[in-house]
FISE-901549 format. One record per residue: residue in one letter; x, y, z of N, C-alpha, C, O in turn. Coordinates in steps of 0.02 Angstrom, whole numbers, plus 50000, padded with zeros to 5 digits. Atoms other than C-alpha are relative to their C-alpha. Layout:
AXYZXYZXYZXYZ
...
! end
This chain:
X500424994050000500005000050000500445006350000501015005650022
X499864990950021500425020249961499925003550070500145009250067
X500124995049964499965027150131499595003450001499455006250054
X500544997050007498545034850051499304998450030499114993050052
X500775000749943496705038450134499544999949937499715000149877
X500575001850049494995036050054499435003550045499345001650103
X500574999749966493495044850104499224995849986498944996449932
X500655003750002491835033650133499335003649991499255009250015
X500724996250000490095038650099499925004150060499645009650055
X500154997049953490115043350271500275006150013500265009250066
X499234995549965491405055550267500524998450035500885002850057
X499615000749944492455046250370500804997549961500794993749912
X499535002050047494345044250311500134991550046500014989150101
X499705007349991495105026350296500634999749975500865004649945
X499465002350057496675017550223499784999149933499474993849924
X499995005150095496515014150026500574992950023501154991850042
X499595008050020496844995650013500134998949913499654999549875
X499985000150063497474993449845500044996649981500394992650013
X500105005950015497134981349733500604993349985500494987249979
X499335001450010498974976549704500294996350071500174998750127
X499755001749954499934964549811500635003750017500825008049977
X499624993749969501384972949931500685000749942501035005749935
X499575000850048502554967049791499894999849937500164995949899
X500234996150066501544977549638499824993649979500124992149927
X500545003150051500454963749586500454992249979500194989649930
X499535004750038501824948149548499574994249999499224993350049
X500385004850005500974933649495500324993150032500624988949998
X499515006049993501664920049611499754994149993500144989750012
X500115006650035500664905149542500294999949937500384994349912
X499775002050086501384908549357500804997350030501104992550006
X499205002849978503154906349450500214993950040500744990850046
X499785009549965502874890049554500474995649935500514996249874
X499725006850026503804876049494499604997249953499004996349966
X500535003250048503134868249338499634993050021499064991950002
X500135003749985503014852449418499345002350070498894998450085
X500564998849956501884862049560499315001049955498754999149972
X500834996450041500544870349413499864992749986499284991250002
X500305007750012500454850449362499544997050035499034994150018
X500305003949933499934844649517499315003850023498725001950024
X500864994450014498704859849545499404997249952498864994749967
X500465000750055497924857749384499694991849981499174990949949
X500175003150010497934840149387499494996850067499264991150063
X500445002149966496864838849544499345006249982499015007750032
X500674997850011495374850049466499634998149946499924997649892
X500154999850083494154846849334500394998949948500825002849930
X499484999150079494954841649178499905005749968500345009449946
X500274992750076493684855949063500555003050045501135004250026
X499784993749987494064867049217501055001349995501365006450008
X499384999750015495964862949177500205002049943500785003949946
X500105000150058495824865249010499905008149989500255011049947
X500354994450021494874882549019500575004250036500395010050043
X499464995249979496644890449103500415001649940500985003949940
X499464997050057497214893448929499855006049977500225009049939
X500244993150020496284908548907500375006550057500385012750055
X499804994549940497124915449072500435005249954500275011249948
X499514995850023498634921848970500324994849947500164988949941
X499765001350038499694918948840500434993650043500394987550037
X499695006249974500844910648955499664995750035499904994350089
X500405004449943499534898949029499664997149939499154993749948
X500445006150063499014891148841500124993750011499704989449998
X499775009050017499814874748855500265000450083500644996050104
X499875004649939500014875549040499454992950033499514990350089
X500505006749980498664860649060500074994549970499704989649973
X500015007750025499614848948948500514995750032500814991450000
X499695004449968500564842249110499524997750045499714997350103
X500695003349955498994835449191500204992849993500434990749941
X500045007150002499064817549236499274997150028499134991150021
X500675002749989497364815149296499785003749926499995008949901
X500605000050054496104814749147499254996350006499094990449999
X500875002649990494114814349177499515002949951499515009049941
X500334998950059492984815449046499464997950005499394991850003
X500814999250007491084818349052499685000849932499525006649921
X500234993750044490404821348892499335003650005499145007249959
X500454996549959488844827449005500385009050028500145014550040
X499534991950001490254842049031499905002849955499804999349906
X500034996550073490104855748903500815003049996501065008050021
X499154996749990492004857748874500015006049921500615007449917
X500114996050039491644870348715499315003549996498834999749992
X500644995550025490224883948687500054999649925499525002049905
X499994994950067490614886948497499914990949961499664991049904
X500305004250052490364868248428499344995550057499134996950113
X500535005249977489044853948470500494996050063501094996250074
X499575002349932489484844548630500314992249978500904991049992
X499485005350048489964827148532500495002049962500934998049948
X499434997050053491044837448423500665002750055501245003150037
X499694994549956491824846848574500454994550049501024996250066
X499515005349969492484829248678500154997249964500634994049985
X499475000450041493024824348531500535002749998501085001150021
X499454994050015493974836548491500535000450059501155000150059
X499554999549931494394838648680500644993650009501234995450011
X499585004249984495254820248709500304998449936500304992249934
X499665000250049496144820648544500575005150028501035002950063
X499554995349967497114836948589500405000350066500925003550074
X499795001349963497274830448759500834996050001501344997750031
X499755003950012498224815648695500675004049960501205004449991
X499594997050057499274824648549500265006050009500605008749965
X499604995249986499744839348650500434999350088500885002550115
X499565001549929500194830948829500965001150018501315000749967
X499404999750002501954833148881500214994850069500654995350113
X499845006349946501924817848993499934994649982499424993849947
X499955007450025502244800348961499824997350056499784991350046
X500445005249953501494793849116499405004550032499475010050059
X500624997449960499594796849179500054996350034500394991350022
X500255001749962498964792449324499504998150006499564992350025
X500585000650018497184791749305499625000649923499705006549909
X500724998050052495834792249138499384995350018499244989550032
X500645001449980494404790049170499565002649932499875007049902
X500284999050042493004791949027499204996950003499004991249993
X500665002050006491174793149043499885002249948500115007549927
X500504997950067490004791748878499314997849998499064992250004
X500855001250005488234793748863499855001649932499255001749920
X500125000050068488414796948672500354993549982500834991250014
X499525002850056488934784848538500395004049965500205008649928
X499534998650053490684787748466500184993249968500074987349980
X499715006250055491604779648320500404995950042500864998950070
X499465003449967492484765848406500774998349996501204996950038
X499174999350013494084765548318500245005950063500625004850111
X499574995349989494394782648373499734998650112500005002350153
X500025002749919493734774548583500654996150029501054996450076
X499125003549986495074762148556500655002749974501194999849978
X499204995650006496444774648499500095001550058500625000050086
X499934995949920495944784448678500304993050057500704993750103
X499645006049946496374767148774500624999649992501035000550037
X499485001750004497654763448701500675004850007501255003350022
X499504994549998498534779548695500185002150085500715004150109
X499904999049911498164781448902500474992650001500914993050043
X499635005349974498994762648895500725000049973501174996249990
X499314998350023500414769148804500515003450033501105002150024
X499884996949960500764781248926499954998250068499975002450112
X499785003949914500874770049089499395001850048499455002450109
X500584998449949499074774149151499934994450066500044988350065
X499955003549921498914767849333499274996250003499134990250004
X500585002950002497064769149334499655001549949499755006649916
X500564999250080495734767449193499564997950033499524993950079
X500965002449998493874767249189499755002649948499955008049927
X500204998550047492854767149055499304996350003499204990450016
X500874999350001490804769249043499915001249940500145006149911
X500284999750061489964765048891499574994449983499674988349975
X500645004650004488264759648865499974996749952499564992149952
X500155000050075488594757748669500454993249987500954993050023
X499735005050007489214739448599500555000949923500445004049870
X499545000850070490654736548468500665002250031501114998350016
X499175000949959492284741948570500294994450020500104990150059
X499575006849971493514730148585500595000350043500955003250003
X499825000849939494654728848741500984999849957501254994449944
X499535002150025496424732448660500524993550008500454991050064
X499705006249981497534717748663500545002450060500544999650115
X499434997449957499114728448751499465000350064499734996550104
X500305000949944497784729648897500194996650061500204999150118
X499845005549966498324713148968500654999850029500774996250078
X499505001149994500124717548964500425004950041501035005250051
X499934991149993499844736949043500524996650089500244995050142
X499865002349912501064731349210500115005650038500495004250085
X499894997449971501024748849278499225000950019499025004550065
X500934997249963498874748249288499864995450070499784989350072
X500465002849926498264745749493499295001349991498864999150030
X500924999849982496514750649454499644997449898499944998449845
X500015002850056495584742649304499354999850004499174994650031
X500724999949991493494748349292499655000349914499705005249878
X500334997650057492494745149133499294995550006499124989950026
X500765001349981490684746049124499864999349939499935005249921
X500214997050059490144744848947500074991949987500444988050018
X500165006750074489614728348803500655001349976500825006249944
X499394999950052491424722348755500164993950014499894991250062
X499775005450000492254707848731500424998750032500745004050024
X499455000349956493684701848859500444993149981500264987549999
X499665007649990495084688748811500384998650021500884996449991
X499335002849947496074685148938500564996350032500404991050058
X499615006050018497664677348956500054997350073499624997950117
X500175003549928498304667049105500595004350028500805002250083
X499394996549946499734678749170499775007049996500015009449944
X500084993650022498944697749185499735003350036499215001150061
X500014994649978498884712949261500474997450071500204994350116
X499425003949915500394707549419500005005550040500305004650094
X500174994149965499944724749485499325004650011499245010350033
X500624996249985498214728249488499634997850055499574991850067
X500314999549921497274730849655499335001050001499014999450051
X500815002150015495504732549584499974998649937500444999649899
X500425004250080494604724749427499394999350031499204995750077
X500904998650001492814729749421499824998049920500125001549880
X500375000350047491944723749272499255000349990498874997950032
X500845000650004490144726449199499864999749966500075004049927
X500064999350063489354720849067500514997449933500464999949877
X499325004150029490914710048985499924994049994499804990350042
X500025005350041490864696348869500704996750036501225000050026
X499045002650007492604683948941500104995349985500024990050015
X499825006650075493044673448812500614995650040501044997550081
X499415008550002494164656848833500155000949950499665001749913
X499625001950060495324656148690500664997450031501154997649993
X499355003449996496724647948782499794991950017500264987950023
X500095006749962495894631248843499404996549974499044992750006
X500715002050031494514627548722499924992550027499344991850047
X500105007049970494644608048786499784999850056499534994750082
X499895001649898494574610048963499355005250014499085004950070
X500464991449991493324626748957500125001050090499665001050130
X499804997449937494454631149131500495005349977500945004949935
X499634994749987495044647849167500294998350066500024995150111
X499784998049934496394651649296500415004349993500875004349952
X499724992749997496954667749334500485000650075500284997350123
X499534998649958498364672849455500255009150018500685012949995
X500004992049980498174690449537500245001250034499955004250079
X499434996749921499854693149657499565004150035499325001650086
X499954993749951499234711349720499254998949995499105002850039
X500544997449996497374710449698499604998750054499564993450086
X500254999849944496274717449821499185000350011498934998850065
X500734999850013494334719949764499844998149916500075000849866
X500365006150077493524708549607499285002649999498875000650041
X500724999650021491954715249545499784998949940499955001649888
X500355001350063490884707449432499255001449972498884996649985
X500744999649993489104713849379499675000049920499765004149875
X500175000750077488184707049221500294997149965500044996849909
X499574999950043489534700949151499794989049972499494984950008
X500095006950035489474682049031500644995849986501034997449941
X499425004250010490764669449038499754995449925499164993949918
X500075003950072490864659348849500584997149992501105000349982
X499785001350003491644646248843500504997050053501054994450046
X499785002449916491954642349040499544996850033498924997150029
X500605004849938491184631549163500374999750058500084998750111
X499445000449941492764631749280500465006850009500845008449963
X499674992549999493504649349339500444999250076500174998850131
X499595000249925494964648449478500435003750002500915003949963
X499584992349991495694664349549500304998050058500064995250107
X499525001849947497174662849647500125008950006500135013449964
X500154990849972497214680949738500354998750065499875001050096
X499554998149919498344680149922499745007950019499665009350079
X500314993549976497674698449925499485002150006499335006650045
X500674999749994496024697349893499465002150056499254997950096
X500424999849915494904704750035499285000749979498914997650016
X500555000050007493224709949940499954998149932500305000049884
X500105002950071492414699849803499075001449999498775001350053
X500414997850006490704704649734499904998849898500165000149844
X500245002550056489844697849604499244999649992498934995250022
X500564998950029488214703149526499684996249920499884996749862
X500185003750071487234692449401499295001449967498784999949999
X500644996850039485844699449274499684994749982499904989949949
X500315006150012484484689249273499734995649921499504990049908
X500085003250063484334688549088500534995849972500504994649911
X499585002950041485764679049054499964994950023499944993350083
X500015008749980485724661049034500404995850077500874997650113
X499635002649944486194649749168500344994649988500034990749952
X499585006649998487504635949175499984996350071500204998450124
X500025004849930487124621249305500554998750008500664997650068
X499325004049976488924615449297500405006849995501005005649984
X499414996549983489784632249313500235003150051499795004750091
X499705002149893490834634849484500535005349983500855005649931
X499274996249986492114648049533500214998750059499894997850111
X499725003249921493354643549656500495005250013500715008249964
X499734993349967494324656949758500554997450035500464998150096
X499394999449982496164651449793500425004550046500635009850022
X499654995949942497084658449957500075006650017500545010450027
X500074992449993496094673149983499764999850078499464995550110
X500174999249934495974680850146499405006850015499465012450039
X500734993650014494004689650117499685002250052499314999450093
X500384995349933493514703050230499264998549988498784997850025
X501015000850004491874700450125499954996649924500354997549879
X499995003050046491244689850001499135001249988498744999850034
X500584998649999489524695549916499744999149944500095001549900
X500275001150050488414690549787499255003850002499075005850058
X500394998150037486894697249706499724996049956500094994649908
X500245001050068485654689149594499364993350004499084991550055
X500665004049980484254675949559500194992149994499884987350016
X499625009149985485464658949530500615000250023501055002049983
X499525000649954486714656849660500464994049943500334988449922
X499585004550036488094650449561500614995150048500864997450098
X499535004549946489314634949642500665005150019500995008949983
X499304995349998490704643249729500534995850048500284993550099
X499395003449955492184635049817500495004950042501005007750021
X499334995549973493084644849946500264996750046500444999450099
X499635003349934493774630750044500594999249993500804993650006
X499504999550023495364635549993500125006250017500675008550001
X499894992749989495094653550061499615000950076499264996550100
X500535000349942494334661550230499585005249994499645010049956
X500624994250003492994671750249499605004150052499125002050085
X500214996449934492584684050368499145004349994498785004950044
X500954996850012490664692750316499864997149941500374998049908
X500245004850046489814681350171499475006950013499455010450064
X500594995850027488274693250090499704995749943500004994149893
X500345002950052487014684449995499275004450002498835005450044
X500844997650018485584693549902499724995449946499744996749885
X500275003850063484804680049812499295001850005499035002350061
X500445000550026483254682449729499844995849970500094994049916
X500285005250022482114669349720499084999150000498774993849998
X500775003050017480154672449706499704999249953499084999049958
X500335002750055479744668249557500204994249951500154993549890
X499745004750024480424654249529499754992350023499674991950084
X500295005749984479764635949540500494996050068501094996650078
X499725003349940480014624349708500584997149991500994998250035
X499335001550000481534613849624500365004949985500765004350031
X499594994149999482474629149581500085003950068500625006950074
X499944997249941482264636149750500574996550024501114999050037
X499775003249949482864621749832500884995849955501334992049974
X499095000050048484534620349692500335003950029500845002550059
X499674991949987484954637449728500155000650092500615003750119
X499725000449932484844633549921500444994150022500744993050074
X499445006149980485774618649912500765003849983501285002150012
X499284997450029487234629749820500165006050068500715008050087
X499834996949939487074640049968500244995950057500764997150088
X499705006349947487344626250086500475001150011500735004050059
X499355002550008488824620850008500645005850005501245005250019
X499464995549985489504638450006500215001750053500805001850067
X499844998749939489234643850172500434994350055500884995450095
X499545007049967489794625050243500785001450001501154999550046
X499215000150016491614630750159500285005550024500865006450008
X499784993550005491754647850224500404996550068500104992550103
X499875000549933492904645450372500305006350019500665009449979
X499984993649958493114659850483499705004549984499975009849967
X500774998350043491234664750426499995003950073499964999750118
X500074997949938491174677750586499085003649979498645003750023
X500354994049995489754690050492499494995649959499704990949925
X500515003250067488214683650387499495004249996499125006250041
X500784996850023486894692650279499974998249950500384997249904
X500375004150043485714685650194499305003649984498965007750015
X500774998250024484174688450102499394996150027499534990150034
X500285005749975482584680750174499824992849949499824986749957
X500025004950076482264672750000500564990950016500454984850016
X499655006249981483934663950050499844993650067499764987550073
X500235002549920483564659550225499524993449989499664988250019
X500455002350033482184651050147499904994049946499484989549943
X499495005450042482994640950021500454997350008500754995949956
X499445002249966484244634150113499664993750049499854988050060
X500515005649940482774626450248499924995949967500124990249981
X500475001850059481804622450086500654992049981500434986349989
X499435003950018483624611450031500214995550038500704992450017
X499705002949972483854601850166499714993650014500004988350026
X500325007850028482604588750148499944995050061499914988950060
X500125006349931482414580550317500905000450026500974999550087
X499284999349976484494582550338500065004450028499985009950001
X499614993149941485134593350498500675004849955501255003549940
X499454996250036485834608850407500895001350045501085001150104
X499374999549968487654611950421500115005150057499745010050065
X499984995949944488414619350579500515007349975501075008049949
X499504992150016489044637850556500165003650068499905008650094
X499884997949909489864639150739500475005050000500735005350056
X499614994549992490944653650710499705007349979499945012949967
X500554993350039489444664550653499745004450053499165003350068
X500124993249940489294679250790499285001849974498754999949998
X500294993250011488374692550692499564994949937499804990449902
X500455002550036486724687750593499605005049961499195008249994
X500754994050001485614700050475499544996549947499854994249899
X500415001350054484314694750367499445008349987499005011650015
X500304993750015483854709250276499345002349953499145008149947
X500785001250019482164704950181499694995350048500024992950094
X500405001149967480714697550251500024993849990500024992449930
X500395006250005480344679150283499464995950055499204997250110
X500405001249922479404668550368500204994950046500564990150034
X499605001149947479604664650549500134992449990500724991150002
X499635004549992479754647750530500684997349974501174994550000
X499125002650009481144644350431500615004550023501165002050033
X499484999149942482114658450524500064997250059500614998750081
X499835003149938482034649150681500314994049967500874992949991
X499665006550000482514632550600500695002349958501064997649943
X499405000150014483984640650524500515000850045501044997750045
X499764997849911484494649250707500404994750018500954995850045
X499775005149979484804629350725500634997949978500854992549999
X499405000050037486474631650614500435004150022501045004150011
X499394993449989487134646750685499934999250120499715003050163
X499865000249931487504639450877500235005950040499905008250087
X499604991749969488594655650934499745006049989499965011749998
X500134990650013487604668550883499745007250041499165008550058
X500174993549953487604685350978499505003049971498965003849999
X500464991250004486824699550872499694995949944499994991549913
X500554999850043485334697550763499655007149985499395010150031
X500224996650034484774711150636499564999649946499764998749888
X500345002150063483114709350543499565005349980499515010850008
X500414996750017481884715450448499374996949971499304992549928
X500525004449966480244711650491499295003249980498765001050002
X500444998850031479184723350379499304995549973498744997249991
X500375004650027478214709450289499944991650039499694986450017
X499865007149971478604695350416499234998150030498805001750056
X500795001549996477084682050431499924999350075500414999050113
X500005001549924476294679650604500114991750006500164986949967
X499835007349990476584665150692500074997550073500505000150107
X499845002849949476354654150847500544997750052500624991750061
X499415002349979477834653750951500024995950038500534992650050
X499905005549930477194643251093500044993149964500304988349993
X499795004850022477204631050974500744997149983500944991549967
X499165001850018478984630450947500294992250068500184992850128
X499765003449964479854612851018500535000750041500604999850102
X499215001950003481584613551007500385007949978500635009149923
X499894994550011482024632551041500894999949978501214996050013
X499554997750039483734638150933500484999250088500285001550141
X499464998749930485254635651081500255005949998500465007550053
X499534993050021486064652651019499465004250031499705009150062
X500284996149971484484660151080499955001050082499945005850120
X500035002849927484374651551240500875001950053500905004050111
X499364998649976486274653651287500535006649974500975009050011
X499574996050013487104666251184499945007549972500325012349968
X500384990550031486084682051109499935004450042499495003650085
X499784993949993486574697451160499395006649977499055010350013
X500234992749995485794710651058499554997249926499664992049895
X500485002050030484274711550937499795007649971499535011950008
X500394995749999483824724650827499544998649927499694994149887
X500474999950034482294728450709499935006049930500165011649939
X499914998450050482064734650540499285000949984498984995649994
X500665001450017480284738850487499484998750077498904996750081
X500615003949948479484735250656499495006850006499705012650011
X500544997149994477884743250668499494999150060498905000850056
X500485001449947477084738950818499484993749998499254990550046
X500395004650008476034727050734499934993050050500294991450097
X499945005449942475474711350813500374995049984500444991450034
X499865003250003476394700250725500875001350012501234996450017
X499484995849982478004710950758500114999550081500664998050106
X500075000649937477604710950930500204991550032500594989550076
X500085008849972477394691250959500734997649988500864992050010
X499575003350040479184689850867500365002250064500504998050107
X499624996449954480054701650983499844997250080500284996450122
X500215003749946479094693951127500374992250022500504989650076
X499955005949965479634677451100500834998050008501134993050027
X499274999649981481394682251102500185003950069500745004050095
X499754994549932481434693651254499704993050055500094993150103
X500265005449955480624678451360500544995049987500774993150041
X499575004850007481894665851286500745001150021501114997350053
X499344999949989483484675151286500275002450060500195008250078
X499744998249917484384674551465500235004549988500005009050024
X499524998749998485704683251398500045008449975500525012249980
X500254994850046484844698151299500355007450033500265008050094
X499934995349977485584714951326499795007849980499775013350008
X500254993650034484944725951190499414997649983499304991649987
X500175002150060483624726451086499395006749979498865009150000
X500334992550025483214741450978499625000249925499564995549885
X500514999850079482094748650818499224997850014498834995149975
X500825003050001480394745650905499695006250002499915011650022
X500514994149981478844755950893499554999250014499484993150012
X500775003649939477174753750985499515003349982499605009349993
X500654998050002475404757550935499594995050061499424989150069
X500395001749930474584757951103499124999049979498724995650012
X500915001250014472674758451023499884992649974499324990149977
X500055007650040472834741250942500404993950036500554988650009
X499725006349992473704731451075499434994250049499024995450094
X500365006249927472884716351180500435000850045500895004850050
X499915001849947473114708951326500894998050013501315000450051
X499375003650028474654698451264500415006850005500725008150057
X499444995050042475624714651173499885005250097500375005350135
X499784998749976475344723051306500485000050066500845004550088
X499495005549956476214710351443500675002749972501105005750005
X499175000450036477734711351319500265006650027500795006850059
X499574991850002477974732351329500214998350083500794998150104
X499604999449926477864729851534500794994950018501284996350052
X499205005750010479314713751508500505005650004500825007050054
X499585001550028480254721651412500165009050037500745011350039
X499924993949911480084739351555500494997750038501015000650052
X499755000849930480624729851681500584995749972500904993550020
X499365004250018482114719251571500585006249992501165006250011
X499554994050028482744737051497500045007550033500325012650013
X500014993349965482344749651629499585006049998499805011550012
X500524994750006480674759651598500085003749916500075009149886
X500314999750088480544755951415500905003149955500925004249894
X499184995650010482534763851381500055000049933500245005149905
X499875004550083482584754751202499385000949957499385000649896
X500584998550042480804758551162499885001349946499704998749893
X500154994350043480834776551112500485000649943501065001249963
X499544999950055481724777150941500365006449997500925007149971
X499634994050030481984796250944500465001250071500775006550077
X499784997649934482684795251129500974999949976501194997149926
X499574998250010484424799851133500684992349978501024989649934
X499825008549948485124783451224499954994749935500404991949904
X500175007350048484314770651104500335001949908500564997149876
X499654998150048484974781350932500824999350010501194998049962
X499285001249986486704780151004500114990650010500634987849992
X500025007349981486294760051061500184996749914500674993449896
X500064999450055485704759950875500354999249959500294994649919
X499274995450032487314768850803500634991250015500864987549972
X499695004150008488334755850886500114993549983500654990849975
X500315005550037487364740550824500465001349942501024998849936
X499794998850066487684747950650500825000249985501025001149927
X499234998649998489654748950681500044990450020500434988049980
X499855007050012489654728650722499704996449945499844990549945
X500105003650044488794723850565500195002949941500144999449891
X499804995650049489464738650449499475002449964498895000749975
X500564998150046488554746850324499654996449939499184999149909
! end
């Protein structure tokens, strides 16, 4: 500043602040380190990286050391042509004016059809350049998966969502830490006799599969030592294979989770497994298909060893009883934590209870759950009787058949210490329901667990949700 004053509307004098820094204005972002404007520019927006060429003359080509590259063509990266014309244009120039031979990231969402040649120039040119991570979204079919793909050994992240073909060899990617696929054709061309894949993934740490069609396989075995989350989603329109099995080689899975309406064979007795997730969908499907699909559950859960967490669908729950045919289902004695997160009915959750001996916490949801006689029950679950802990509710409504469920666990379990997510319509209870609210008073201390909005029971709540995760 000058020293100089300024008078205000008020009359009153001030300092003039001037618009100039104390050292006349010097631009000290144009003078960082080139390797600093890189790093800047490459953590914003790609357009908005892009649109610093208008700053100044000297700031035209400062955005062609970016190593992140993200591409929307939902972005409008030009006003003056059409917006297909304009990410064109954009990831061409990107490519052909970069002054870096290694990216870090591209990433590429498309909600238009482009020419695919010029899709697989953009891969290949990020795989030319030592890209770390790639993803690529594209609803549109006819891209083909360059061959150098397989051979990229500096890519750890590896996401493609889009109709393409995959042919995969048996030694590939020795450094990637995710592989998400969606929507991927994966061809066998090394083993047409045998139709077995086996893949060998040193570093990998999360496997996602959703939609995707094996051709030409019936046998898929992933050897992974790093492996912690596997997740596999299957679209119900695609054919099913009775004889095809994936087996999971010396992985140590924080979580292992499926999705879909045919539980495919899986072998992980060769791996351990710490939270198993099954969403199978199964109502519309005829009684032997139920009871296939719960036998493949059986056999999976039977293999999990060091199975601490389980969620399940009630569908499954259900198909699993349905599978067992007069045979005492297998024992799952290392199974703590229990949720069934759709609705079934009570009986075959109690006769599954009879598999999971150790179980503390139970998490259900009990929206649509049928009523049901409990005094009839013979041969009450031992996990209830000796080892349950904590109990909470999903959907409970006060109803009566909600009530009778919760009832016949607060009477059974010695051991009970929680049990939260209830709500009470006092105009509609009997005699019965209302016995239970005074119980379950005098078990929890003048209703403590009741009130849902009370402070106490949202925090009880909170820490439920921290032993079964999100």
């Amino acid at each position: 500043m000058d020293g100089s004053i300024q008078i205000d509307s008020n009359g009153e004098k001030k300092p003039r602040v001037d618009s100039m820094d104390n050292d006349g204005g010097q631009d000290f972002i144009s003078n960082l380190p080139e390797s600093i404007i890189d790093q800047i520019l490459s953590l914003l927006p790609t357009k908005d990286a892009l649109r610093t060429c208008v700053l100044s003359k000297d700031w035209e080509y400062k955005w062609t050391g970016i190593y992140n590259i993200y591409i929307n063509d939902v972005d409008r990266f030009s006003l003056r042509s059409t917006r297909k014309t304009s990410v064109v244009n954009c990831v061409d120039r990107i490519f052909i004016l970069s002054r870096n031979s290694n990216i870090r990231r591209f990433c590429l969402l498309c909600h238009q059809k482009y020419d695919t040649r010029r899709m697989i120039t953009w891969i290949s040119a990020a795989l030319m350049r030592n890209v770390e991570e790639l993803e690529i979204v594209c609803k549109y079919e006819g891209v083909v998966v360059p061959r150098c793909l397989f051979y990229c050994t500096r890519l750890t992240s590896l996401k493609l969502q889009m109709p393409c073909s995959f042919r995969p060899i048996q030694n590939w990617f020795s450094n990637l830490k995710v592989l998400y696929l969606a929507q991927v054709e994966i061809l066998n061309e090394h083993a047409p006799n045998t139709n077995q894949l086996v893949f060998n993934f040193p570093v990998l740490e999360t496997f996602k599969l959703e939609s995707c069609r094996w051709l030409k396989v019936t046998f898929v075995e992933i050897h992974a030592p790093s492996l912690t989350n596997f997740y596999l989603q299957k679209n119900t329109d695609l054919p099913e294979v009775d004889s095809f099995q994936i087996k999971i080689s010396r992985a140590k899975l924080g979580k292992f989770e499926f999705h879909g309406s045919c539980l495919e064979k899986f072998d992980l007795s060769a791996s351990s497994v710490f939270c198993a997730s099954i969403h199978f969908q199964g109502y519309y499907q005829d009684h032997e298909e139920i009871r296939k699909n719960g036998l493949n559950g059986q056999l999976l859960l039977k293999k999990c060893s060091g199975l601490n967490h389980l969620q399940l669908s009630g569908a499954m729950v259900e198909a699993i009883v349905l599978s067992k045919q007069g045979s005492p289902l297998p024992k799952l004695d290392m199974v703590k934590h229990l949720e069934i997160f759709t609705s079934c009915t009570s009986e075959a959750f109690l006769e599954f209870l009879h598999s999971t001996p150790s179980l503390e916490r139970i998490r259900l949801n009990v929206w649509l759950w049928n009523d049901y006689d409990y005094d009839l029950v013979e041969l009450i679950p031992s996990c209830i009787l000796l080892h349950l802990k904590e109990v909470q509710f999903n959907g409970f409504k006060g109803e009566q058949r909600h009530v009778h469920l919760a009832d016949f666990l607060l009477r059974n379990a010695g051991g009970l210490k929680k049990m939260s997510g209830l709500s009470r319509k006092k105009s509609e209870e009997n005699q019965a329901e209302k016995n239970f609210w005074t119980r379950l008073k005098v078990a929890f201390g003048n209703g403590d667990l009741v009130v849902a909005s009370s402070r106490k029971n949202m925090e009880k709540m909170a820490e439920f949700e921290r032993y079964f995760g999100s």
